[in-house]
mmCIF file of the N, C-alpha and C atoms, coordinates in Angstrom:
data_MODEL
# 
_entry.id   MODEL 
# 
loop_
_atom_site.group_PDB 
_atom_site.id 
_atom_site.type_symbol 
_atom_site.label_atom_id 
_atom_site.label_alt_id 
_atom_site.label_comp_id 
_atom_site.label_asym_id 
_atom_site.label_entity_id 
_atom_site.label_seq_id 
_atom_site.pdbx_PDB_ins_code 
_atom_site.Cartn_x 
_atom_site.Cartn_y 
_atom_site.Cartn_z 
_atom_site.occupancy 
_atom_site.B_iso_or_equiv 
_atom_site.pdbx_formal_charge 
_atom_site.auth_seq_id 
_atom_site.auth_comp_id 
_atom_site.auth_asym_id 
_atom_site.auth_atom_id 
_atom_site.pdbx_PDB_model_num 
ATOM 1   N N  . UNK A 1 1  ? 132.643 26.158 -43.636 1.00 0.00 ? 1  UNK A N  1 
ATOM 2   C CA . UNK A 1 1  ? 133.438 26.023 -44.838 1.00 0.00 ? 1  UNK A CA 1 
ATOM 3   C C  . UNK A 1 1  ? 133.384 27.288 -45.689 1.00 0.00 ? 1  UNK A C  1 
ATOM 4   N N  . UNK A 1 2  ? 132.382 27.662 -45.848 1.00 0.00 ? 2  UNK A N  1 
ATOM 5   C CA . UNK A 1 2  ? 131.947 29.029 -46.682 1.00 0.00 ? 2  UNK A CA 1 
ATOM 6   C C  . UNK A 1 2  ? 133.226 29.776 -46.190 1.00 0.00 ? 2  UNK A C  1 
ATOM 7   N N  . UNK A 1 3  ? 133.106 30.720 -44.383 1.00 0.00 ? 3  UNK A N  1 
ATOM 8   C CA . UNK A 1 3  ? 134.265 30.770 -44.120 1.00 0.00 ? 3  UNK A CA 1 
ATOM 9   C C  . UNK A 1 3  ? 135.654 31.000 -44.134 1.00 0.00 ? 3  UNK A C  1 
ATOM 10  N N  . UNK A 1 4  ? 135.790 29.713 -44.344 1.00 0.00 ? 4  UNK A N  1 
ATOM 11  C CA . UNK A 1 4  ? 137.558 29.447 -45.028 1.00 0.00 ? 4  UNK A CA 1 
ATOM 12  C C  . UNK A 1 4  ? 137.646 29.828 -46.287 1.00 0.00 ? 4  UNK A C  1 
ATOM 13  N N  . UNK A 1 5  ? 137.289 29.803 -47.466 1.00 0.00 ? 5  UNK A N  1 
ATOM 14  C CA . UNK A 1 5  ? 136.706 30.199 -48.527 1.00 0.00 ? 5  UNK A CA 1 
ATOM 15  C C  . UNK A 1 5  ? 136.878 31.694 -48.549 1.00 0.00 ? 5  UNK A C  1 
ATOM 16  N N  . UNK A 1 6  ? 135.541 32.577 -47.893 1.00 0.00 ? 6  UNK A N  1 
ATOM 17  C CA . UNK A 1 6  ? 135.504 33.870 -48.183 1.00 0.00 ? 6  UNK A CA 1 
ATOM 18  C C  . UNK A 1 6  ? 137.053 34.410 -47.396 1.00 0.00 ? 6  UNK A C  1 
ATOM 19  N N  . UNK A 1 7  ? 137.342 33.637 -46.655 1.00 0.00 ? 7  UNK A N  1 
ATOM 20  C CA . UNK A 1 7  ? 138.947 34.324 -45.997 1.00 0.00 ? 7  UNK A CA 1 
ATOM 21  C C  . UNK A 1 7  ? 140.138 34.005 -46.943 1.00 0.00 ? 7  UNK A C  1 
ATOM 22  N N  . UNK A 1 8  ? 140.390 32.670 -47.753 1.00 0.00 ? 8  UNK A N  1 
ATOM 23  C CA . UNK A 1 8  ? 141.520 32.349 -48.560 1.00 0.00 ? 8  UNK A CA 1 
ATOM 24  C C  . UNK A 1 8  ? 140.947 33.760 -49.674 1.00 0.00 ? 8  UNK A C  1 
ATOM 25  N N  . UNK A 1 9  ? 139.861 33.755 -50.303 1.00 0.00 ? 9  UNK A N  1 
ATOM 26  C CA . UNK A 1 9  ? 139.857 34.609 -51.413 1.00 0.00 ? 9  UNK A CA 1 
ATOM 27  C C  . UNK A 1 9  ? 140.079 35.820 -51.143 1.00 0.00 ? 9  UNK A C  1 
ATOM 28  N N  . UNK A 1 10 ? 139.785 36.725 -49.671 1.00 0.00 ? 10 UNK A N  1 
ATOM 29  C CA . UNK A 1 10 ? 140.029 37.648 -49.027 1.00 0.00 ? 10 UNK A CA 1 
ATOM 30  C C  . UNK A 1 10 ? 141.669 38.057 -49.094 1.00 0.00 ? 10 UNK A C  1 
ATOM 31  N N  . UNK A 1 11 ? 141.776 36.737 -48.539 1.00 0.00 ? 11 UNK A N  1 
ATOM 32  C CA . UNK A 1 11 ? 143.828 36.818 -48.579 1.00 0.00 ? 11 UNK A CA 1 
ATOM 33  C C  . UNK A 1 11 ? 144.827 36.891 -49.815 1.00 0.00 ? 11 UNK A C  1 
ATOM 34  N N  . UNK A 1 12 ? 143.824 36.294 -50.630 1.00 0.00 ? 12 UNK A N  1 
ATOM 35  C CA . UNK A 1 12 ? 144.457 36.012 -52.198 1.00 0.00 ? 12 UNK A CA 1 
ATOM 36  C C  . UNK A 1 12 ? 144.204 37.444 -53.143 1.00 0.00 ? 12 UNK A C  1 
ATOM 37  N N  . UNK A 1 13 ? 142.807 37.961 -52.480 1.00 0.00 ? 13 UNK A N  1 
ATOM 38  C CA . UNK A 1 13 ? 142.414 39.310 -52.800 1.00 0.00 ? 13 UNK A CA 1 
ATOM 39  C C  . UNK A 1 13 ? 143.768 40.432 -52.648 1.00 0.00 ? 13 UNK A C  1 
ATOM 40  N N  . UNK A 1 14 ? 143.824 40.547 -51.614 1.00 0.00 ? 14 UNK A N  1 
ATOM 41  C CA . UNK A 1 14 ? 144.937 41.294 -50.506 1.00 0.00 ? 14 UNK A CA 1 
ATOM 42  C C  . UNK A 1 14 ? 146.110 41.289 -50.966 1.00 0.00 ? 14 UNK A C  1 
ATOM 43  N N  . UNK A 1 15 ? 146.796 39.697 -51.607 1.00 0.00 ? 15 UNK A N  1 
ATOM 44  C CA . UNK A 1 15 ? 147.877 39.637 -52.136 1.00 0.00 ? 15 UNK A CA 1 
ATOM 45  C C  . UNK A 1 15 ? 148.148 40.538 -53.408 1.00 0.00 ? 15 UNK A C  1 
ATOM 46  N N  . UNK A 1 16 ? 146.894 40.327 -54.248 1.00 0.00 ? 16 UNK A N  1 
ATOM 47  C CA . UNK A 1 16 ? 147.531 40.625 -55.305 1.00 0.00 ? 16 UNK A CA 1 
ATOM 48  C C  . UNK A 1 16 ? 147.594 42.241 -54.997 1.00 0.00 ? 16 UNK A C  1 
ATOM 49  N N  . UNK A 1 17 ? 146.664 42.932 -54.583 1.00 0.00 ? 17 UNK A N  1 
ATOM 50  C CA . UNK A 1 17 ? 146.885 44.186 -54.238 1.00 0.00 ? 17 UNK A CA 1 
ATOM 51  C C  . UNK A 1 17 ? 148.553 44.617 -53.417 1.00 0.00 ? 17 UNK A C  1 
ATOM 52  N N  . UNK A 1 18 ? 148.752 43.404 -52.591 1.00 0.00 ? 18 UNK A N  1 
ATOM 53  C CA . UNK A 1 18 ? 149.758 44.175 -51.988 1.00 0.00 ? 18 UNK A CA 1 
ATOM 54  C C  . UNK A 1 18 ? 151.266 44.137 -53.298 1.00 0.00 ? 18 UNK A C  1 
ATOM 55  N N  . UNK A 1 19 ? 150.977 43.146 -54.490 1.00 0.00 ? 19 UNK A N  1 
ATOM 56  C CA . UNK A 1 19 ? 151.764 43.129 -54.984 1.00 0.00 ? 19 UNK A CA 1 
ATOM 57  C C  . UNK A 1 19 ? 151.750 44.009 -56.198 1.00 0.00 ? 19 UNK A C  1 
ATOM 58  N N  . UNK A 1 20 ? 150.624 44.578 -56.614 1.00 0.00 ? 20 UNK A N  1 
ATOM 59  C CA . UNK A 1 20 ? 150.679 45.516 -57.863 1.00 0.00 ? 20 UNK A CA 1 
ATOM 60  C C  . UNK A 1 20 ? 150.753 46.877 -57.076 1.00 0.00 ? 20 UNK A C  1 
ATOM 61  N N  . UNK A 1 21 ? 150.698 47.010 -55.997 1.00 0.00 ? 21 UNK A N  1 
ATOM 62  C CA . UNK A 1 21 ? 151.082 48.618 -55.097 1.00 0.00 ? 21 UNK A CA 1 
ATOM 63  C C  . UNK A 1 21 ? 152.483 48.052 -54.811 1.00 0.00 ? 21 UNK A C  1 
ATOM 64  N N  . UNK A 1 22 ? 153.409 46.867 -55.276 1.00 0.00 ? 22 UNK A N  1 
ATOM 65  C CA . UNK A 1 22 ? 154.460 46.469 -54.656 1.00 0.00 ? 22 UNK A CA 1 
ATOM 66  C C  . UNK A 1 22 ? 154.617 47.113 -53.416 1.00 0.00 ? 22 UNK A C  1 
ATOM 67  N N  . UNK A 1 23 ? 154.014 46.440 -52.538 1.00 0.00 ? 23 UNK A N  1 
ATOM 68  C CA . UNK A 1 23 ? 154.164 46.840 -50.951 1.00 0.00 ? 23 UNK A CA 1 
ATOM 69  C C  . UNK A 1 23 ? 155.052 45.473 -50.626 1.00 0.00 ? 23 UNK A C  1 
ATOM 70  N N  . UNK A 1 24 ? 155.117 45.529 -49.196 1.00 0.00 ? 24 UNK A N  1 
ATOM 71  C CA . UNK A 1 24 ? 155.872 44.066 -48.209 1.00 0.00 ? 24 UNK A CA 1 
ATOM 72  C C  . UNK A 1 24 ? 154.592 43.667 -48.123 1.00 0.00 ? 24 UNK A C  1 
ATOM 73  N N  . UNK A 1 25 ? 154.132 42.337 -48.155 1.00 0.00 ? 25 UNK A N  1 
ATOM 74  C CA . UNK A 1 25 ? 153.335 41.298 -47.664 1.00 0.00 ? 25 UNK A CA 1 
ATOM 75  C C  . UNK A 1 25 ? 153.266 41.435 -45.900 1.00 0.00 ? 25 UNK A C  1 
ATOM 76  N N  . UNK A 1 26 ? 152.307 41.752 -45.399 1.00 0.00 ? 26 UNK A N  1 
ATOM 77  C CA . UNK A 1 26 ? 151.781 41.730 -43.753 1.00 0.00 ? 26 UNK A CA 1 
ATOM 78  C C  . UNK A 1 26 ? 151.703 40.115 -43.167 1.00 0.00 ? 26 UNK A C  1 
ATOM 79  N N  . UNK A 1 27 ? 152.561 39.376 -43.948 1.00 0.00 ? 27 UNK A N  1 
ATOM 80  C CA . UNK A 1 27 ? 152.866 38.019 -43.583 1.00 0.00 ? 27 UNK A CA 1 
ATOM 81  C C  . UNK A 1 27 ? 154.187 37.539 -43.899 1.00 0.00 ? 27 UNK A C  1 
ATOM 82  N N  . UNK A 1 28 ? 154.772 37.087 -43.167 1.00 0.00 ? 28 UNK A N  1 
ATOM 83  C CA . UNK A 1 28 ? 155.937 35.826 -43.412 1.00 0.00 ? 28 UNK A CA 1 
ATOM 84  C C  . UNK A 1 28 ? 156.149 35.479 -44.827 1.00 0.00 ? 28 UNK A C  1 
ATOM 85  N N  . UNK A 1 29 ? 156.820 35.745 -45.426 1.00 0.00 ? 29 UNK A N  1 
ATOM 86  C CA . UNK A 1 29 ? 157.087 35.691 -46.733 1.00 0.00 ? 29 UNK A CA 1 
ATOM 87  C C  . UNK A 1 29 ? 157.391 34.002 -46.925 1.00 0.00 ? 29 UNK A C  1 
ATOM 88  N N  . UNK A 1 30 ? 157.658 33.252 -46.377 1.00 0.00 ? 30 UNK A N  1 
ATOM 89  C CA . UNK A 1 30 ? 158.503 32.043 -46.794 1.00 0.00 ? 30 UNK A CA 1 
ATOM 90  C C  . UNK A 1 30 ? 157.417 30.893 -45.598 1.00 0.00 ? 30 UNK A C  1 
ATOM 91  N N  . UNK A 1 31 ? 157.979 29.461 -46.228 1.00 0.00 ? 31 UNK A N  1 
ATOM 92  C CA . UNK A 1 31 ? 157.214 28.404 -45.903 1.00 0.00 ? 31 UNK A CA 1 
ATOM 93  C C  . UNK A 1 31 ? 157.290 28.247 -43.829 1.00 0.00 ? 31 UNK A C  1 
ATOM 94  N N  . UNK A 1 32 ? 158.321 28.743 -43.809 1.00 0.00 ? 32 UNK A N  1 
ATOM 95  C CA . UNK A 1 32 ? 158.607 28.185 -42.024 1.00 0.00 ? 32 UNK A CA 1 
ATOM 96  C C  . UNK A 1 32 ? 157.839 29.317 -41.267 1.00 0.00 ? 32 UNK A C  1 
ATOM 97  N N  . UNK A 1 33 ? 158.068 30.765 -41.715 1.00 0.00 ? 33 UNK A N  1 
ATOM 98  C CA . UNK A 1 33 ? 157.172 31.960 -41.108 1.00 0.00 ? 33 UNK A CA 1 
ATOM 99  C C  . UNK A 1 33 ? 155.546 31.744 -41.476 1.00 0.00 ? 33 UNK A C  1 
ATOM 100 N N  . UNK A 1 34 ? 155.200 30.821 -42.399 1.00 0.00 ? 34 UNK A N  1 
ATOM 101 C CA . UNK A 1 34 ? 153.649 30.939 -42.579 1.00 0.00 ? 34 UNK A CA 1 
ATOM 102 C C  . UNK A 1 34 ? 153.333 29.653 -41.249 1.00 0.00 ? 34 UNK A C  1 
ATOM 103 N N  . UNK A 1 35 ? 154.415 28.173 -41.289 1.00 0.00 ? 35 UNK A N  1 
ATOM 104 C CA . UNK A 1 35 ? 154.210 27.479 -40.691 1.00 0.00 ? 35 UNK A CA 1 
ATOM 105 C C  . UNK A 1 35 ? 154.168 27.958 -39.339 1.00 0.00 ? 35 UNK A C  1 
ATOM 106 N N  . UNK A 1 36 ? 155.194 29.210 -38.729 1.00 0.00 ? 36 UNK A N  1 
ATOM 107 C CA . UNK A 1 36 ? 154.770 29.103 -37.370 1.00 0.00 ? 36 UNK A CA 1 
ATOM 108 C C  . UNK A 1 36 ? 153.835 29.660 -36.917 1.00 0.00 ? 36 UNK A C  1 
ATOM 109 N N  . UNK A 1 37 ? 152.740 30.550 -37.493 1.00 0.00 ? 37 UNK A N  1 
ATOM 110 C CA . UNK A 1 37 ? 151.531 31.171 -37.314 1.00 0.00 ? 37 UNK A CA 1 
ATOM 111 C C  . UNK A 1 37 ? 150.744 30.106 -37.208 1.00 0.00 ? 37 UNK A C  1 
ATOM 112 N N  . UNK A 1 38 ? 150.907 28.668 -38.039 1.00 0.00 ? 38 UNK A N  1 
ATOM 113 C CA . UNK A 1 38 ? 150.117 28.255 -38.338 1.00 0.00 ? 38 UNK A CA 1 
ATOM 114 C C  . UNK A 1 38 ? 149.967 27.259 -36.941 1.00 0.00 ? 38 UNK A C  1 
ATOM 115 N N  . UNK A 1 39 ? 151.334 27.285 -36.660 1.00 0.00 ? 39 UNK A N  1 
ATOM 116 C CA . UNK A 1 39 ? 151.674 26.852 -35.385 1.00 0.00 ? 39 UNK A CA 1 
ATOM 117 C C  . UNK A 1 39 ? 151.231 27.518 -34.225 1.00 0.00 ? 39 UNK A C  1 
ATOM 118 N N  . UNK A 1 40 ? 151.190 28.697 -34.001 1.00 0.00 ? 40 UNK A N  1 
ATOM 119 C CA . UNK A 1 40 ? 150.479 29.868 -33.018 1.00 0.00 ? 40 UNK A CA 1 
ATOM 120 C C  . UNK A 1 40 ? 148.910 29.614 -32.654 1.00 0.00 ? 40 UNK A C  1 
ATOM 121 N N  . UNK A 1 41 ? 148.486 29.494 -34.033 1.00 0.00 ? 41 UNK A N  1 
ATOM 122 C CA . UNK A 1 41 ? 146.987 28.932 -33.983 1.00 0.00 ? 41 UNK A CA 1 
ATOM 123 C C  . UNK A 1 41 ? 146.382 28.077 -33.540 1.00 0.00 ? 41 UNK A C  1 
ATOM 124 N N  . UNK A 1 42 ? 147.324 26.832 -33.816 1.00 0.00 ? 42 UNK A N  1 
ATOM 125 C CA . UNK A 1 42 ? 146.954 25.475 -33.674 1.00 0.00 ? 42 UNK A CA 1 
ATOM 126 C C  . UNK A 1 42 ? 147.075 25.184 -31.927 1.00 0.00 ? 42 UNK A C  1 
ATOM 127 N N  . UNK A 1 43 ? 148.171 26.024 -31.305 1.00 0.00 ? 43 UNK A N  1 
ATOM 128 C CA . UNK A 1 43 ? 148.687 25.706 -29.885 1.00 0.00 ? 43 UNK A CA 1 
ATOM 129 C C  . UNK A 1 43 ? 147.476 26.792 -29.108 1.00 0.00 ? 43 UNK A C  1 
ATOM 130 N N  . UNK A 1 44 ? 146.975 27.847 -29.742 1.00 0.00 ? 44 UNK A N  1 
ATOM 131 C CA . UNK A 1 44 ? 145.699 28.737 -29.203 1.00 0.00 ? 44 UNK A CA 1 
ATOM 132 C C  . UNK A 1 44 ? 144.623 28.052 -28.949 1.00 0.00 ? 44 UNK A C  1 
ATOM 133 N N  . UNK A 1 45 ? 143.873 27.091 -29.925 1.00 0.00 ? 45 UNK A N  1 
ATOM 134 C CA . UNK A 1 45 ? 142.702 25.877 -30.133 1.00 0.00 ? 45 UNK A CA 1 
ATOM 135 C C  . UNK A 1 45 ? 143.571 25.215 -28.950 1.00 0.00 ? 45 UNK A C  1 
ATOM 136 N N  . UNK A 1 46 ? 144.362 24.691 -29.077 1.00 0.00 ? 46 UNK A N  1 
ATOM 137 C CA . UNK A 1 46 ? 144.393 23.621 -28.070 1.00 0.00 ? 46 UNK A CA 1 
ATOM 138 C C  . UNK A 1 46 ? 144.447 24.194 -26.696 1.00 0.00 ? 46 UNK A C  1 
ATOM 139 N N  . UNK A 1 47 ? 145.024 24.847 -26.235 1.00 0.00 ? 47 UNK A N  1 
ATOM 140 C CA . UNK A 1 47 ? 144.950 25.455 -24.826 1.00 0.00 ? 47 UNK A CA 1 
ATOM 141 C C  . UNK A 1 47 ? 143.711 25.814 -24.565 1.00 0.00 ? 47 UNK A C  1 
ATOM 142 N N  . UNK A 1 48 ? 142.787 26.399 -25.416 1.00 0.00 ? 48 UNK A N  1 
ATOM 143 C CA . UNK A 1 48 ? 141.199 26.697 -25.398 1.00 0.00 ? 48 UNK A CA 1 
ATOM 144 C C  . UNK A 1 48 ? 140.380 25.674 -24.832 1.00 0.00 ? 48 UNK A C  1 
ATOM 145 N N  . UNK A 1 49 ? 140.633 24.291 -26.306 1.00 0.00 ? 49 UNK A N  1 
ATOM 146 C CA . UNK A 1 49 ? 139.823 23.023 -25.622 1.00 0.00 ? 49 UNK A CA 1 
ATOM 147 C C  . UNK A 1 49 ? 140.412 22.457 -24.584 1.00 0.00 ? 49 UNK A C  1 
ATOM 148 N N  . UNK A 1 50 ? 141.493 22.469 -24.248 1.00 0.00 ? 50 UNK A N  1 
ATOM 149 C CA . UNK A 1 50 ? 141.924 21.958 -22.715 1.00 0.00 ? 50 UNK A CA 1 
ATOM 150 C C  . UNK A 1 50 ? 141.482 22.000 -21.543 1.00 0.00 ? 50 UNK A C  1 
ATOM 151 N N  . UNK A 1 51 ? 141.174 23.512 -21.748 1.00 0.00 ? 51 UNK A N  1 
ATOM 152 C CA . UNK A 1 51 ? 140.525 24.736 -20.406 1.00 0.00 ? 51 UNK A CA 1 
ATOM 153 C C  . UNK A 1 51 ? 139.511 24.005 -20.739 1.00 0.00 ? 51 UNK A C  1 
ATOM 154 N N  . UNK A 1 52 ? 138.395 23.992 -21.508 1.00 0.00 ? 52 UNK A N  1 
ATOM 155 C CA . UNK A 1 52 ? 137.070 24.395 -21.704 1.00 0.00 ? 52 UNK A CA 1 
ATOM 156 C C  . UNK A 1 52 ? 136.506 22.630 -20.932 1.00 0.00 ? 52 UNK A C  1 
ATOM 157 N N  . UNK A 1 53 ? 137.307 22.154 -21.541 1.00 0.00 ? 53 UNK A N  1 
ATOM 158 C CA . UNK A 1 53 ? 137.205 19.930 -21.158 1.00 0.00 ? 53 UNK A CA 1 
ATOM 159 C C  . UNK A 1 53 ? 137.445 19.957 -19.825 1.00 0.00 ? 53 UNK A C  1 
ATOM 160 N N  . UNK A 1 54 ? 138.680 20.901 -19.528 1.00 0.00 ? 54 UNK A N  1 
ATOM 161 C CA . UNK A 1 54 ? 138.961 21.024 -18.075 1.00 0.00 ? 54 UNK A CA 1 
ATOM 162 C C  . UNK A 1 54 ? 137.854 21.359 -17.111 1.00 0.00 ? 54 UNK A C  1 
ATOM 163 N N  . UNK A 1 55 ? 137.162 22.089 -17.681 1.00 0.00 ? 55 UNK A N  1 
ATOM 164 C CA . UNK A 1 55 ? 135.972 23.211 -16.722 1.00 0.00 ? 55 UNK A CA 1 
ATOM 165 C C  . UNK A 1 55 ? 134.969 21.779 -17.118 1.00 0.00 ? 55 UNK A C  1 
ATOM 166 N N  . UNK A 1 56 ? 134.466 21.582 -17.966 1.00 0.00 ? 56 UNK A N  1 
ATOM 167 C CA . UNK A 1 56 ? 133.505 20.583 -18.465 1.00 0.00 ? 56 UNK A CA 1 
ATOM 168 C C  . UNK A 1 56 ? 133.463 19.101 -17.074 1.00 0.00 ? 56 UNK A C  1 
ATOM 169 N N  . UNK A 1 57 ? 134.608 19.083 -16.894 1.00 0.00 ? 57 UNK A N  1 
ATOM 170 C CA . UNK A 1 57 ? 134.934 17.843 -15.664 1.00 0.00 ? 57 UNK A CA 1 
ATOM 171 C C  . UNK A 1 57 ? 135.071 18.183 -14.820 1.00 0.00 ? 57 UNK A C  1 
ATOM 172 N N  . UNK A 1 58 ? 134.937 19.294 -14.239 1.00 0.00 ? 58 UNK A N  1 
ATOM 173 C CA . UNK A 1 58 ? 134.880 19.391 -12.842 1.00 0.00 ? 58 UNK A CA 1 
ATOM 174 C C  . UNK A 1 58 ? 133.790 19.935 -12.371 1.00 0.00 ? 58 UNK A C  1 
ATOM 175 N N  . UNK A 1 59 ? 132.576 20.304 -13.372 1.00 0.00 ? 59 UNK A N  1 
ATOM 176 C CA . UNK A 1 59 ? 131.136 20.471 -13.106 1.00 0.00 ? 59 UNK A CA 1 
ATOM 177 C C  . UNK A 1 59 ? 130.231 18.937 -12.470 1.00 0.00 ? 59 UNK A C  1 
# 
């Protein structure tokens, strides 16, 4: 948990910097581009534990 934490404040850190240097954001500006990363991630974990359950059952 700590974690998630030191990374949201990391990111929230980052933001505001990228916005008082008014730079572009190194992310998806809008709700569907954050969702499909979030989507990228979620389908990465799962193919991981699939394999890993997979290997786990055939030992």
């Amino acid at each position: 948990m700590k974690l998630i934490l030191k990374s949201l404040l990391a990111g929230f850190l980052l933001g505001v910097v990228f916005s008082l240097l008014k730079l572009p954001i190194p992310a998806p500006p809008n709700l569907p581009g954050v969702t499909g990363v979030v989507g990228v991630f979620v389908g990465f974990i799962l193919v991981k534990a699939y394999k890993r359950r997979k290997v786990s059952n055939t030992n």
